[in-house]
C-alpha positions, 0 to 999 in steps of 0.5 A: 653688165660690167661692174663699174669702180670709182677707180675706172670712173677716176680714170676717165675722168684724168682724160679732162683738163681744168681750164684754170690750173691746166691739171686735168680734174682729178689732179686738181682736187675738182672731183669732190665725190663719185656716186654710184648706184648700179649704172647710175653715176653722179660725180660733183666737180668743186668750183665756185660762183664766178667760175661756174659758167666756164665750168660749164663746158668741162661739166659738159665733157665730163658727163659724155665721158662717162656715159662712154664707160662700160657698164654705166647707163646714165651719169650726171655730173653737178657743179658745187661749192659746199667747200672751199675749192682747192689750190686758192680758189675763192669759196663762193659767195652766201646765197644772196639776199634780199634786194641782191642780184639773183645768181646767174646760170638759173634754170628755166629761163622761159619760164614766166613763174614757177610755184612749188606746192609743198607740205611739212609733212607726207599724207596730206593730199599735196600731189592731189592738189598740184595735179589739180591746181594745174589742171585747174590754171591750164582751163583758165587759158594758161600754157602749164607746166607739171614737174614732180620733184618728189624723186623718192614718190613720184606719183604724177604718172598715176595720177595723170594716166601716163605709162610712157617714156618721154621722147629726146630730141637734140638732146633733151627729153620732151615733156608729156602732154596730158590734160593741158599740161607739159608733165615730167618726172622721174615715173616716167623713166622708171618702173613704177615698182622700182625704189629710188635709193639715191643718195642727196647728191644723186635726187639733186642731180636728177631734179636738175637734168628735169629742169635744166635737160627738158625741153619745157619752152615758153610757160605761163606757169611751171607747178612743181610738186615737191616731196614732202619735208625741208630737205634737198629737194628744196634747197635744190628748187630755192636755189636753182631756178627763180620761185615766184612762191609756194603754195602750202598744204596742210589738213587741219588737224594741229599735227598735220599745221605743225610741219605746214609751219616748219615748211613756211619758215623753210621758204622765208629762210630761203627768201621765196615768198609763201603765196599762202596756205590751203587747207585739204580734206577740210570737211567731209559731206555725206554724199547720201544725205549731204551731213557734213562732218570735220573728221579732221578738225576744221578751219585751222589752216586758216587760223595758222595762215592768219598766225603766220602772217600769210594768206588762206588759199582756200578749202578742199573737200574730202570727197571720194570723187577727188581719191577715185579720179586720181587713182585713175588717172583723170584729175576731178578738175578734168573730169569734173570741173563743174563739180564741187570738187571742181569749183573748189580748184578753180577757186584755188587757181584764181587765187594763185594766179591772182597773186602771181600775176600780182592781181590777188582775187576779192574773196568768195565764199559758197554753203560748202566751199571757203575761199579768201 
């Protein structure tokens, strides 16, 4: 495989006027940077919010023309305005605020809402519950989308079963179909051994082309497992497509509510509405003698979301059954929906969908399971 240089990158670039000035791209100080990782290429064109949609097809040409380029297996080029843009153009605007129109060119227009399940911190079961929260949303009737964002840990492949490519048509990839769910991530396009070195420009990208280039059609719901943490990822979700809100997930340990509390304050300084926090792994039953034990601590995820001022979605159980089904790749809510693991999903479901739909749930409490 060629080697691929900036330099030859640059030139091909030169081929592409600007609309505006009539210089091609490169000599009107649009191309900001050029990012390369093997034959992956990201490269950022400078604009601004006004222009961004006639940008559009430049972004457009641009990209084919370095798909052409020896040596490169896919490019991505992404419109910014981290800067001010050169030769007197307008920097753009702050990212609005409450009461403000949304920006224009969001992705997923057709999706009815999206809801990111996202944590403070790593290892504290997020994929588990957005699996199953999905799975769980799909059983109710509703048309459910599954996307992974987590770029750098994708583990939707694992969990749902799926070790297959997903098909293009017209130009735009076809989400797979497992348990009710229209599913994309970047698993699905690598090796499941193979590390994801990108830098931010390029995770960003990527989160991009699995919103904005995948065939997702009409959904009810789009559920979108974010990597762990307050980092590019979800500047990208909070500002490229239209949160309906968050759901958050903690384990009750006061470390684990520590981040769960950094997470909440990320969405509210990005104006997507916390629809409330669950609480997973909350307590452990003896599955021989049914003793239940709180390895973790108990209730305070419950005690943070009263603190914060948002709602408690609810408390999933440590059960072996949850870890054995989604290491192969059969969510408990899917396999077992009638368990108790099961019930506590859908429990979580109703109270999810019941807040995005804007018809919240009454709460319901069982001997095990708590939701409110």
């Amino acid at each position: 495989m060629a080697d691929v240089s900036p330099d030859a990158l640059r030139s091909a670039l030169r081929a592409i006027n600007d609309p505006r000035s009539g210089q091609d791209i490169v000599a009107a100080g649009l191309v900001e940077a050029i990012d390369i990782r093997g034959g992956l290429v990201q490269v950022t064109l400078l604009t601004d919010r006004t222009h961004a949609q006639a940008m559009e097809p430049v972004r457009q040409e641009a990209e084919a023309a370095l798909k052409r380029q020896p040596g490169v297996t896919n490019a991505t080029v992404i419109l910014t305005a981290h800067r001010t843009p050169p030769q007197g153009q307008q920097a753009a605007p702050p990212p609005h605020q409450h009461g403000q129109q949304p920006k224009p060119g969001l992705l997923l227009p057709d999706v009815k809402s999206i809801v990111a399940v996202a944590s403070g911190k790593g290892g504290v079961g997020k994929s588990t519950v957005a699996v199953n929260l999905a799975v769980s949303l799909a059983r109710r009737g509703l048309k459910v989308g599954l996307l992974d964002a987590d770029i750098y840990g994708p583990s939707l492949p694992r969990m749902l079963g799926l070790r297959r490519k997903p098909e293009v048509r017209n130009e735009k990839m076809v989400p797979l179909q497992a348990w009710g769910l229209a599913c994309m991530s970047i698993g699905f396009l690598v090796d499941e051994e193979t590390p994801m070195i990108w830098r931010g420009p390029m995770v960003m990208g990527a989160l991009e082309q699995m919103m904005g280039q995948v065939a997702w059609g009409p959904l009810d719901i789009l559920v979108v497992d974010m990597p762990p943490g307050t980092g590019d990822a979800q500047l990208t979700m909070a500002q490229r497509v239209a949160l309906t809100g968050a759901v958050i997930v903690s384990t009750p340990q006061d470390i684990a509510l520590i981040d769960a509390r950094r997470g909440v304050r990320m969405f509210e300084k990005t104006k997507v509405p916390v629809l409330g926090l669950v609480e997973n792994m909350s307590f452990f039953c003896c599955p021989n003698c049914g003793h239940r034990s709180d390895l973790f601590g108990h209730g305070g995820a419950r005690t943070e979301a009263a603190r914060l001022g948002t709602a408690f979605l609810g408390e999933i159980p440590l059960l072996l059954d949850i870890r054995v089904a989604a290491d192969a790749g059969t969510p408990i809510a899917a396999q077992a929906p009638d368990g108790e693991a099961g019930k506590a999903y859908a429990a979580l479901a109703e109270q999810v969908w019941g807040r995005v739909s804007g018809r919240a749930v009454a709460a319901r409490s069982g001997p095990r399971i708590v939701i409110d």
